[in-house]
C-alpha atoms as a printed R data frame, in Angstrom:
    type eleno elety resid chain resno      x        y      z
1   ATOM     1    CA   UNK     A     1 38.227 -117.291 48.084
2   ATOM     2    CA   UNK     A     2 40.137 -114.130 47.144
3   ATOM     3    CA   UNK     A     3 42.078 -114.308 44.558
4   ATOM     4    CA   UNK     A     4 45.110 -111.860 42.620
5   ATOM     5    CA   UNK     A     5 46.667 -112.285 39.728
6   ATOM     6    CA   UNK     A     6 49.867 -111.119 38.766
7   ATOM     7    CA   UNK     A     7 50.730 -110.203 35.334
8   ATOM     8    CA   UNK     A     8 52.959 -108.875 32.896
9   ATOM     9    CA   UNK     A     9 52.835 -106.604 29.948
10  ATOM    10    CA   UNK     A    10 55.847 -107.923 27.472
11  ATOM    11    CA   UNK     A    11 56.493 -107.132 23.685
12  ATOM    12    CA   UNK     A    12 55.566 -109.457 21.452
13  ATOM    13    CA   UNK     A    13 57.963 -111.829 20.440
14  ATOM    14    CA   UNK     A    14 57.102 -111.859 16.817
15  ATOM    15    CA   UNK     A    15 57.937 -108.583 16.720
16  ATOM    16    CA   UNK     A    16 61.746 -108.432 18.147
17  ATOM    17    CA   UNK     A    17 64.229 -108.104 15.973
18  ATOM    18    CA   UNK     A    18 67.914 -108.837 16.456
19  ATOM    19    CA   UNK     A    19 70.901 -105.852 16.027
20  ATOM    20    CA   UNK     A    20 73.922 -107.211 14.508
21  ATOM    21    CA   UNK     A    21 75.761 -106.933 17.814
22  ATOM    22    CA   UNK     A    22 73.019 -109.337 19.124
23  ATOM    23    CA   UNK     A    23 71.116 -106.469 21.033
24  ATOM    24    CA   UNK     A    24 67.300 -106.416 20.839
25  ATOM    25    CA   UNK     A    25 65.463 -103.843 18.779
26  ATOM    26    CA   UNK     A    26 62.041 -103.296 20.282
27  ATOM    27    CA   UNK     A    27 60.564 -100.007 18.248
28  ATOM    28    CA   UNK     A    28 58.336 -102.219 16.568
29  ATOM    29    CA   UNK     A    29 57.209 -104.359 19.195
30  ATOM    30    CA   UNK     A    30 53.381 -104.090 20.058
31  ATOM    31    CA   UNK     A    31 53.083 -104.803 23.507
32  ATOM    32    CA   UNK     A    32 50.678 -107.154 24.952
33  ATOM    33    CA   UNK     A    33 49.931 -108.953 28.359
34  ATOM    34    CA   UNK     A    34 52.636 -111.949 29.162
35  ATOM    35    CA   UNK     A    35 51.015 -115.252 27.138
36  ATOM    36    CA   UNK     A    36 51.939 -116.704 30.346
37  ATOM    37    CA   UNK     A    37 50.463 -114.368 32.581
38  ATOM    38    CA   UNK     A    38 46.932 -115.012 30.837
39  ATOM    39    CA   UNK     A    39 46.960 -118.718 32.400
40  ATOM    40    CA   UNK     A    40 47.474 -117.233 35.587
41  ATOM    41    CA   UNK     A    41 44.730 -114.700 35.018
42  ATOM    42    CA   UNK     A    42 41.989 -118.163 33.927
43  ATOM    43    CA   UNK     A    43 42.862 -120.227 37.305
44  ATOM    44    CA   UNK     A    44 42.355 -117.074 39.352
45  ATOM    45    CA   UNK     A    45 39.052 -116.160 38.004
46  ATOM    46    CA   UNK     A    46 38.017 -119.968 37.542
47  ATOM    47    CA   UNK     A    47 39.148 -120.454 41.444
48  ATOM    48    CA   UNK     A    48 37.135 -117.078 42.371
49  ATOM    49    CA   UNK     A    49 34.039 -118.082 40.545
50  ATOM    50    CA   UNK     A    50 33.757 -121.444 42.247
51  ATOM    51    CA   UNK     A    51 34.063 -120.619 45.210
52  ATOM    52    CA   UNK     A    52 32.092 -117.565 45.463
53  ATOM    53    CA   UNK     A    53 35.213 -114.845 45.835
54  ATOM    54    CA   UNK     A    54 36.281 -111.896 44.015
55  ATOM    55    CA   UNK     A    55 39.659 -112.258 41.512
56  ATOM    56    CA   UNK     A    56 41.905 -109.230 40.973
57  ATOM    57    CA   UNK     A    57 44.710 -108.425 39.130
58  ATOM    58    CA   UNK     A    58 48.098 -107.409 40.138
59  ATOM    59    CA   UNK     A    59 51.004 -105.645 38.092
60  ATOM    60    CA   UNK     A    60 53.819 -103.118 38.191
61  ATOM    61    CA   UNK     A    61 55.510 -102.075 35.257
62  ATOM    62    CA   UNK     A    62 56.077  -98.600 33.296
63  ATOM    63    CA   UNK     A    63 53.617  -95.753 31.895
64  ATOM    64    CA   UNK     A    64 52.249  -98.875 29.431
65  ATOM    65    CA   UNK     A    65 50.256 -100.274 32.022
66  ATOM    66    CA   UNK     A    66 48.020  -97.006 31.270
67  ATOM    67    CA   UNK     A    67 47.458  -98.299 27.544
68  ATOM    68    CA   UNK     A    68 43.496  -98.619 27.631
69  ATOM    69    CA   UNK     A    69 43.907 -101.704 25.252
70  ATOM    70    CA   UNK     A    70 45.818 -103.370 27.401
71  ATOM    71    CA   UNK     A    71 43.824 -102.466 30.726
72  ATOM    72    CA   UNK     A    72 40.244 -103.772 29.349
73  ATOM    73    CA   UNK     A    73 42.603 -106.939 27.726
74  ATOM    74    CA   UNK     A    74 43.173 -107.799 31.359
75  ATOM    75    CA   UNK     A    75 40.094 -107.404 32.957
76  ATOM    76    CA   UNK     A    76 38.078 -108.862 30.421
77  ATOM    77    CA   UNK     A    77 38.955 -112.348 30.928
78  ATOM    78    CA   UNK     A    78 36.746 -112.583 34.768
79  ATOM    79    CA   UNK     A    79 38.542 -110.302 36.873
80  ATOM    80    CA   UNK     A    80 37.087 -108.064 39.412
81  ATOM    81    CA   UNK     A    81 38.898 -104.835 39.449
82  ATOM    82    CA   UNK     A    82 43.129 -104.582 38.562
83  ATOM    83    CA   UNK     A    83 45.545 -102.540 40.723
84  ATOM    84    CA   UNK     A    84 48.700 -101.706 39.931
85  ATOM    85    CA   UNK     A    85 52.167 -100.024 40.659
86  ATOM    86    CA   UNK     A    86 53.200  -97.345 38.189
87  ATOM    87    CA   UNK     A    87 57.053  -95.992 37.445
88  ATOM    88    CA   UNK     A    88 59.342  -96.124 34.756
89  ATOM    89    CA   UNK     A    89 61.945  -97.175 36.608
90  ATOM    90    CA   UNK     A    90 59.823 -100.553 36.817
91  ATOM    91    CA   UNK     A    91 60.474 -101.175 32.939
92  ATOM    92    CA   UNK     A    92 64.042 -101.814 33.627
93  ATOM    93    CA   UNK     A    93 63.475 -103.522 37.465
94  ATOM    94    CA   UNK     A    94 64.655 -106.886 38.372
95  ATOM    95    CA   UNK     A    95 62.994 -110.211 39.729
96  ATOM    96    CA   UNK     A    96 63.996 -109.220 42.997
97  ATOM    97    CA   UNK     A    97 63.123 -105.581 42.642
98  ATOM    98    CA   UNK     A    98 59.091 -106.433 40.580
99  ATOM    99    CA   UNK     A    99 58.866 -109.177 43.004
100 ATOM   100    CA   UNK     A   100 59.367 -106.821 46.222
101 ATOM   101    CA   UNK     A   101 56.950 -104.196 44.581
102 ATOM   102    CA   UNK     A   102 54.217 -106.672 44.449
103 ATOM   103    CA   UNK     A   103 54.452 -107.765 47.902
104 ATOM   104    CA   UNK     A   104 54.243 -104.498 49.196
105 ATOM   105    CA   UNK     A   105 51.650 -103.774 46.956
106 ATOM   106    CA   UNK     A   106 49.756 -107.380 48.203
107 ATOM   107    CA   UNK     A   107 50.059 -105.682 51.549
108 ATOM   108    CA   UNK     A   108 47.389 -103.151 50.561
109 ATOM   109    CA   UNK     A   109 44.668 -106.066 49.016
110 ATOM   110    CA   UNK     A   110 42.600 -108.807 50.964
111 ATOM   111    CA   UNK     A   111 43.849 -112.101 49.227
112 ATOM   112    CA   UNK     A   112 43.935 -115.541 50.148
113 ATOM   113    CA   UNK     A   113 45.767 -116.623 47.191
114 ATOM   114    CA   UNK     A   114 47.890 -115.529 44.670
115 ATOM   115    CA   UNK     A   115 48.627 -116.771 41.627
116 ATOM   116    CA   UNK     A   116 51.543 -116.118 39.080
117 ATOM   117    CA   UNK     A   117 52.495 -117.571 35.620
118 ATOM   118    CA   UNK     A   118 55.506 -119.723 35.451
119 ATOM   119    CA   UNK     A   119 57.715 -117.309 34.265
120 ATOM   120    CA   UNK     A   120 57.289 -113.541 32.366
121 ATOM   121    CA   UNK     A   121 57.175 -113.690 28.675
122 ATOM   122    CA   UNK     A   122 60.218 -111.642 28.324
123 ATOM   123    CA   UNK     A   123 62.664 -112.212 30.783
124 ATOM   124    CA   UNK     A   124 61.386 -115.646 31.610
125 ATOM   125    CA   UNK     A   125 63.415 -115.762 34.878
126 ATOM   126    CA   UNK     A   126 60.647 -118.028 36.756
127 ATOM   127    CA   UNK     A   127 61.816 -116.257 39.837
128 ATOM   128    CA   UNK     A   128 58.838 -113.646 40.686
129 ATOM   129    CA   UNK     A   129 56.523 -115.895 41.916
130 ATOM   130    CA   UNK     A   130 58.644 -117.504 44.819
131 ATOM   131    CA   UNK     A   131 60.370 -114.014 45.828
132 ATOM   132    CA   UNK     A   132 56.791 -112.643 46.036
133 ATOM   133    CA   UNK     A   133 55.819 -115.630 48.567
134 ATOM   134    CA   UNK     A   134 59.370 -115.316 49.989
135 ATOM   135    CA   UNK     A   135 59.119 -112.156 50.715
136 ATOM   136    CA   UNK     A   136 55.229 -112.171 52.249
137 ATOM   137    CA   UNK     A   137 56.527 -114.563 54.359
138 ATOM   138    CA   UNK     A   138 53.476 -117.410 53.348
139 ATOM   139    CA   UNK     A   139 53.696 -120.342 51.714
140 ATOM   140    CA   UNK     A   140 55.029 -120.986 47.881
141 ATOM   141    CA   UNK     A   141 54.504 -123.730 45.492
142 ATOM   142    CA   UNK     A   142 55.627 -123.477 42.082
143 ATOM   143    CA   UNK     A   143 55.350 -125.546 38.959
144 ATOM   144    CA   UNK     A   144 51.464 -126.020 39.807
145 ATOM   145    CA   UNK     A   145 49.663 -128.132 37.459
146 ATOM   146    CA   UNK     A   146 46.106 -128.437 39.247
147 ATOM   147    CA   UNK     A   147 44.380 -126.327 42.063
148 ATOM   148    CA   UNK     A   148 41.198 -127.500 43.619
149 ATOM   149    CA   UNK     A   149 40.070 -125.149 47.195
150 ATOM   150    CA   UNK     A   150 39.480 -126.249 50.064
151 ATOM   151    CA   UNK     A   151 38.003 -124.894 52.973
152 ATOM   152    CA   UNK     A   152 41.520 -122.652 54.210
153 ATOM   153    CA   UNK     A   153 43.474 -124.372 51.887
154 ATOM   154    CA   UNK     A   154 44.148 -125.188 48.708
155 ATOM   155    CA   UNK     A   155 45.252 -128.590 47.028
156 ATOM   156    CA   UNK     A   156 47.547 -128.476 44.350
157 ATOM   157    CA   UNK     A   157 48.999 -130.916 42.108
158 ATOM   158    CA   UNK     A   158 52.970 -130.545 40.595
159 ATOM   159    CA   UNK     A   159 53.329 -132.887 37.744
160 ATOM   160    CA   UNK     A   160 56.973 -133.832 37.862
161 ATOM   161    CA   UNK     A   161 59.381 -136.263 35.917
162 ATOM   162    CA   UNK     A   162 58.322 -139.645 37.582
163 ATOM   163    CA   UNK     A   163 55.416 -138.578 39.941
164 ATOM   164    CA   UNK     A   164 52.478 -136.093 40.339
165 ATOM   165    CA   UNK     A   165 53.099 -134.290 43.509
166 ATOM   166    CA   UNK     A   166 49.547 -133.342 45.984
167 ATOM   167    CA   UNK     A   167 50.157 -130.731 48.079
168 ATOM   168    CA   UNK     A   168 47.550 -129.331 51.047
169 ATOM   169    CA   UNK     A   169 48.612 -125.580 51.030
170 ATOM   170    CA   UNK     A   170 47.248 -123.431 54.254
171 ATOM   171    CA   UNK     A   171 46.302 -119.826 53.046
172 ATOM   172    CA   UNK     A   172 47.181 -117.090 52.048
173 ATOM   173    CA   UNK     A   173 49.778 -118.969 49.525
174 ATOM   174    CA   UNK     A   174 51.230 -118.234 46.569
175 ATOM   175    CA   UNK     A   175 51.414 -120.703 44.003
176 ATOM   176    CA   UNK     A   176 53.035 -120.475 40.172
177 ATOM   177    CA   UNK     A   177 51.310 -122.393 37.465
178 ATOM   178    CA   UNK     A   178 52.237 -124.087 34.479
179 ATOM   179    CA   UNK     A   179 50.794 -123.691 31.223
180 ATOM   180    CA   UNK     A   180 48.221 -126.854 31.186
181 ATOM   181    CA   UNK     A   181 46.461 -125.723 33.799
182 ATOM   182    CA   UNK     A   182 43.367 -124.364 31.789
183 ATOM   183    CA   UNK     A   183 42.751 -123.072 28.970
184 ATOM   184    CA   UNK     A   184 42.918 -119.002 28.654
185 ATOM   185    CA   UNK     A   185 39.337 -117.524 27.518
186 ATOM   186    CA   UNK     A   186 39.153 -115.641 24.603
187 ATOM   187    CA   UNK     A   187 36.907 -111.995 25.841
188 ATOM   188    CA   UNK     A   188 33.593 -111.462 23.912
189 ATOM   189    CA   UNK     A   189 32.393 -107.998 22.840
190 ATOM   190    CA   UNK     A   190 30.378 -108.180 26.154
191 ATOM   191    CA   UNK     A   191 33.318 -109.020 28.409
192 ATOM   192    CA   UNK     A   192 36.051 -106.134 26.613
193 ATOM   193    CA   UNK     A   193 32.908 -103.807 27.054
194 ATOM   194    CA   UNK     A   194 32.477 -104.487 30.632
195 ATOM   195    CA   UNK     A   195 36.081 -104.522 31.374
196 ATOM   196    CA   UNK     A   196 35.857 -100.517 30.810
197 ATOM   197    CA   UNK     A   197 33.760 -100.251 33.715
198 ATOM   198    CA   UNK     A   198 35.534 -102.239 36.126
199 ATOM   199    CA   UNK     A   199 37.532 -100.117 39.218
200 ATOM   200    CA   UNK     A   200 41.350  -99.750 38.470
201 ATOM   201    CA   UNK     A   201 43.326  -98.936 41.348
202 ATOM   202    CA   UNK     A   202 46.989  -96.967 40.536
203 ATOM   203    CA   UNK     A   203 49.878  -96.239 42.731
204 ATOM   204    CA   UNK     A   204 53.022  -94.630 42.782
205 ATOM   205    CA   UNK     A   205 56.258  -96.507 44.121
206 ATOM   206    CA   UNK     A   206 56.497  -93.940 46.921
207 ATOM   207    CA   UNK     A   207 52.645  -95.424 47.903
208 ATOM   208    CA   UNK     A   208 54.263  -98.981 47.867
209 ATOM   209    CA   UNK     A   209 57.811  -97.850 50.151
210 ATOM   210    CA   UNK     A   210 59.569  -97.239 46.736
211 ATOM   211    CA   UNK     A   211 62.256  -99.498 45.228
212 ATOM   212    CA   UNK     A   212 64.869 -101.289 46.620
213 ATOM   213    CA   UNK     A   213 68.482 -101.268 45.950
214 ATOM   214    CA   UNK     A   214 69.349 -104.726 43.235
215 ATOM   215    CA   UNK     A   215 71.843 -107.255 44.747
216 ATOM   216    CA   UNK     A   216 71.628 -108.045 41.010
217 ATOM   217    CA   UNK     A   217 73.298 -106.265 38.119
218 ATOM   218    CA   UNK     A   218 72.044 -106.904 34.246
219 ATOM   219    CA   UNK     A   219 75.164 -106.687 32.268
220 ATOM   220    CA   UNK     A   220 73.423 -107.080 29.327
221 ATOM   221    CA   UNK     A   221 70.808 -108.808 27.250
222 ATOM   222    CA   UNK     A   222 72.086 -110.504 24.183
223 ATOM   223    CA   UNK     A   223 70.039 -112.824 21.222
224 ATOM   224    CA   UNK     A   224 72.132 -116.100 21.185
225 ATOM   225    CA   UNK     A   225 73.832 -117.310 18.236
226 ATOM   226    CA   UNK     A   226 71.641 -118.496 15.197
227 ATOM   227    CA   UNK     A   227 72.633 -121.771 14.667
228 ATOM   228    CA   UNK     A   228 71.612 -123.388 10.775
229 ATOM   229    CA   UNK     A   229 70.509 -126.625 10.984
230 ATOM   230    CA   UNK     A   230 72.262 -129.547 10.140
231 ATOM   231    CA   UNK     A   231 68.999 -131.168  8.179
232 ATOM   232    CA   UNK     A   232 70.243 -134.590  9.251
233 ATOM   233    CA   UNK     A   233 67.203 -137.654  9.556
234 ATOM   234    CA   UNK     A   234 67.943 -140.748 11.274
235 ATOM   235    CA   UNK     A   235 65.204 -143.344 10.446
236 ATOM   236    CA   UNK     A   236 65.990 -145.677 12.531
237 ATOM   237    CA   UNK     A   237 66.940 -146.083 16.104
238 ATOM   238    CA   UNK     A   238 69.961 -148.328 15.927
239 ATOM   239    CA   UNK     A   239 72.608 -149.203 17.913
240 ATOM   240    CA   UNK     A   240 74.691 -147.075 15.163
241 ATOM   241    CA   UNK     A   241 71.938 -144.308 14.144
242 ATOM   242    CA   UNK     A   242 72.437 -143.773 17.858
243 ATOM   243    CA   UNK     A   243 75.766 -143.553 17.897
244 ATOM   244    CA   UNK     A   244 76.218 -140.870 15.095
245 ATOM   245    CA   UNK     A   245 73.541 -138.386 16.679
246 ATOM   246    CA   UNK     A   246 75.278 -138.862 20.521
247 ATOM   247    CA   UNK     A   247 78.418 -138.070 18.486
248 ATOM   248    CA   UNK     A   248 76.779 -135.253 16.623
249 ATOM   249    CA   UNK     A   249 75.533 -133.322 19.580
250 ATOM   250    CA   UNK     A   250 78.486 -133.571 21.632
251 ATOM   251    CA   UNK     A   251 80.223 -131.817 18.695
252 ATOM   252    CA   UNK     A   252 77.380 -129.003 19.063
253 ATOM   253    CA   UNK     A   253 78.519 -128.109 22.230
């Protein structure tokens, strides 16, 4: 099975600070590859290696994605080889907009399946994944839990509220995975290394059919209020400890 994942590269949230007119600052921000993204990279090198396949990686951002650091960070953790899509513009692109770049850009690779984290680790729109599959016109799971192949298929598990769902999924799918899927290697000297060797494939959005026009407008991006805890312990849950905290959070709201 061949496999792609898509990633991100994000600031570091540690590293954000807040204007006073709620505005992020990010001049101090190291950036790094989406902590979300990194589960997404595990399950499509795990899937890869069992089954005897080659795992890529996928991403489309702005002149960062040349950072060295981050380019042997990615493809040290089993990967194959890493393509990506390469504008500024794509710093400041929507879901609809990354997601349509990465299709086109999927149009160029032999996959069977493609995997995304549940959401960047910026934006955290959880929308990229199911535009991407939306847009390739093959099937789309999201909120995936477990993924075992099969011979053309894949079965995946979505562990809802009540109920874990099994899905058979035909391929090429696209499926978005949740954080307990696996657990994200950590690279050895070896693997970071290695990485340095590995083929990286670059294009330009003219290579991909460029960028399409937003249905979307970002008005802005805004830190919500800070809110100072009310340091309030209920020890008990009685009918009347109850009570008091319904009544507290409704007058939160």
């Amino acid at each position: 099975m061949n496999t792609v994942a898509c990633y991100k590269v994000v600031p570091d949230a540690q590293d954000i600070d807040v204007n006073p007119d709620k505005t992020l600052n990010l001049d101090k921000a190291e950036m790094i590859l989406g902590e979300y993204d990194l589960v997404a990279i595990e399950e499509a090198a795990k899937l890869a290696e069992a089954t005897g396949g080659s795992a890529a990686l996928l991403s489309a951002g702005g002149e960062k994605l040349n950072d060295t650091k981050l380019v042997k960070a990615a493809l040290s953790r089993g990967a194959q080889e890493l393509y990506c899509v390469i504008d500024p513009v794509l710093d400041s692109s929507d879901a609809f907009q990354t997601a349509s770049v990465l299709a086109a850009a999927l149009g160029k690779i032999d996959y069977d399946l493609v995997v995304c984290g549940e959401g960047s680790g910026d934006l955290y729109a959880q929308q990229v994944g199911s535009l991407v599959g939306a847009l390739l016109g093959v099937p789309v799971v999201n909120a995936v839990s477990s993924i075992e192949a099969k011979d053309g298929a894949v079965v995946v598990e979505r562990t809802l509220e009540n109920e874990v769902e099994v899905l058979e999924v035909t391929l090429p799918a696209v499926v978005s995975v949740t954080t307990d899927i696996n657990l994200p290697r950590i690279p050895q000297l070896k693997d970071i290394l290695a990485a340095g060797k590995k083929p990286v494939v670059k294009w330009t959005l003219d290579e991909v059919g460029g960028l399409p026009e937003s249905p979307v407008e970002t008005v802005s991006v805004l830190a919500p209020e800070n809110i100072e805890r009310k340091h309030v312990v209920y020890e008990s849950a009685t009918d009347e400890n109850i009570g008091e905290l319904v009544t507290n959070i409704k007058a939160s709201w």
